[in-house]
C-alpha positions, -999 to 999 in steps of 0.1 A, spaced: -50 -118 -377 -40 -79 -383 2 -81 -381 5 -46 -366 28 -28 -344 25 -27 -301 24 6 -292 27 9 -260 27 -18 -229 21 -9 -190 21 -36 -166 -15 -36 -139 -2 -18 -108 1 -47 -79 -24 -29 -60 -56 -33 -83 -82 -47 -63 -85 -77 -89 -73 -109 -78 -49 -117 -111 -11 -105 -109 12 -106 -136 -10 -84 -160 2 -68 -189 -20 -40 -212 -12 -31 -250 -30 -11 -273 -23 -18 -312 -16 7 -340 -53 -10 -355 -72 5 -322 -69 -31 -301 -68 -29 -263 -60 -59 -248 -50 -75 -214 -26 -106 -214 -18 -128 -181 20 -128 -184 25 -160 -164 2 -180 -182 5 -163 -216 -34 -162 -215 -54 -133 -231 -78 -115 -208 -93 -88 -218 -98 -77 -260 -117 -51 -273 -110 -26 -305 -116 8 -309 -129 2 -345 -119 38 -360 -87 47 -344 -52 36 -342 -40 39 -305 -4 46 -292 -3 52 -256 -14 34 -221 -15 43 -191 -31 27 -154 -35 48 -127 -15 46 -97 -45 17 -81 -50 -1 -111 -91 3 -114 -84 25 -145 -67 31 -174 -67 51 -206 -58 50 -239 -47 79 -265 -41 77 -298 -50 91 -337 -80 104 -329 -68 130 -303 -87 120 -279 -84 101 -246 -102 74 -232 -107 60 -195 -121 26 -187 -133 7 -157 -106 -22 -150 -129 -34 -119 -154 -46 -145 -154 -78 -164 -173 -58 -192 -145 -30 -203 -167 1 -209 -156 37 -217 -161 57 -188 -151 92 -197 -136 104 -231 -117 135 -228 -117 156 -258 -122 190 -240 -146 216 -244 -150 250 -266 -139 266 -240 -110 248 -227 -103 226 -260 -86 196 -258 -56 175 -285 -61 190 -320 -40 164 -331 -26 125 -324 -22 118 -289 12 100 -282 15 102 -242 -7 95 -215 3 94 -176 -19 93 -148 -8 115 -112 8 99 -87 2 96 -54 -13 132 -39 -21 139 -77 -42 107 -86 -76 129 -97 -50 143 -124 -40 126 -158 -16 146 -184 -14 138 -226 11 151 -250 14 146 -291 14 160 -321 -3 195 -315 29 207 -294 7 207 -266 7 190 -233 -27 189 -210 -34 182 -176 -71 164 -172 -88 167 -137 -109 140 -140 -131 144 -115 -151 176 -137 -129 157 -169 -121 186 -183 -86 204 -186 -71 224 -158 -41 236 -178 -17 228 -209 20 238 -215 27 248 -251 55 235 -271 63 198 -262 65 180 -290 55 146 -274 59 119 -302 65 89 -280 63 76 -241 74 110 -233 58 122 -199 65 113 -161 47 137 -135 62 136 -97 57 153 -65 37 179 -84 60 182 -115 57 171 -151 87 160 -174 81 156 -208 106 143 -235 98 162 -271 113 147 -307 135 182 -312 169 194 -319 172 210 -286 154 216 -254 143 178 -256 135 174 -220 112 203 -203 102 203 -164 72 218 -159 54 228 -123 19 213 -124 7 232 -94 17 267 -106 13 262 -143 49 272 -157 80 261 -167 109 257 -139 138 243 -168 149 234 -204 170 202 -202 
């Protein structure tokens, strides 16, 4: 077996229409996903992205999805309804709205009256926000340096945590693109 760093854990929101509780997802710094039935200590759900190491996990707010980010740059949403775990939508942007140039080290799904939306941070100092509904990105705040679990979006607002000297935590307005404070 590959003896490699857990990246990133998220527990399967309470309200995904599957009938297991108690389900934790990790992604692997060799490009595993996999799904483990904490009460039971039972594995679920394995699959590998073969040419990437991943960092970050996220579900969204119903637990039918969740993505995945990592060295590649770019993001990955799958299907949690299905038994078979297929790749629904990459999102690696366009030439005219591009996407992560760099390692993707943040992923976090909109909450609530934002649930179509799903934000990314890393390496490239830049921080998108995904609709997925056309998956493509709808805006992106320059300068986080996201390097770890470092975003949280609320009511419309994105906080992102950057690996800096100064000006380490940034609150950004989602709705009107800009920056309300440095932390």
């Amino acid at each position: 077996t590959d003896k490699v760093p857990i990246t990133s854990v998220r527990w399967r929101p309470l309200k995904s229409p599957k009938p297991t509780k108690n389900v934790l997802l990790s992604v692997n710094a060799n490009g595993t996903v996999q799904q483990w039935h904490t009460t039971s200590g039972k594995l679920l759900m394995s699959m590998k992205d073969e040419y990437n190491e991943l960092y970050c996990a996220d579900y969204d707010d119903t637990g039918s999805k969740f993505a995945t980010g990592g060295k590649d740059g770019k993001i990955r949403i799958y299907d949690d309804n299905t038994d078979k775990k297929k790749t629904e939508v990459i999102l690696s942007g366009t030439p005219s709205k591009p996407g992560h140039s760099n390692r993707v080290f943040a992923v976090k799904f909109g909450m609530n009256s934002n649930a179509h939306l799903l934000a990314s941070g890393g390496w490239d100092q830049k921080v998108i926000i995904w609709d997925l509904r056309i998956g493509e990105p709808i805006t992106y705040f320059q300068g986080p340096s996201v390097c770890g679990d470092g975003l949280d979006i609320m009511e419309g607002q994105l906080l992102t945590a950057s690996w800096r000297g100064t000006k380490q935590l940034e609150l950004f307005d989602i709705v009107k693109p800009k920056k309300i404070i440095d932390i």
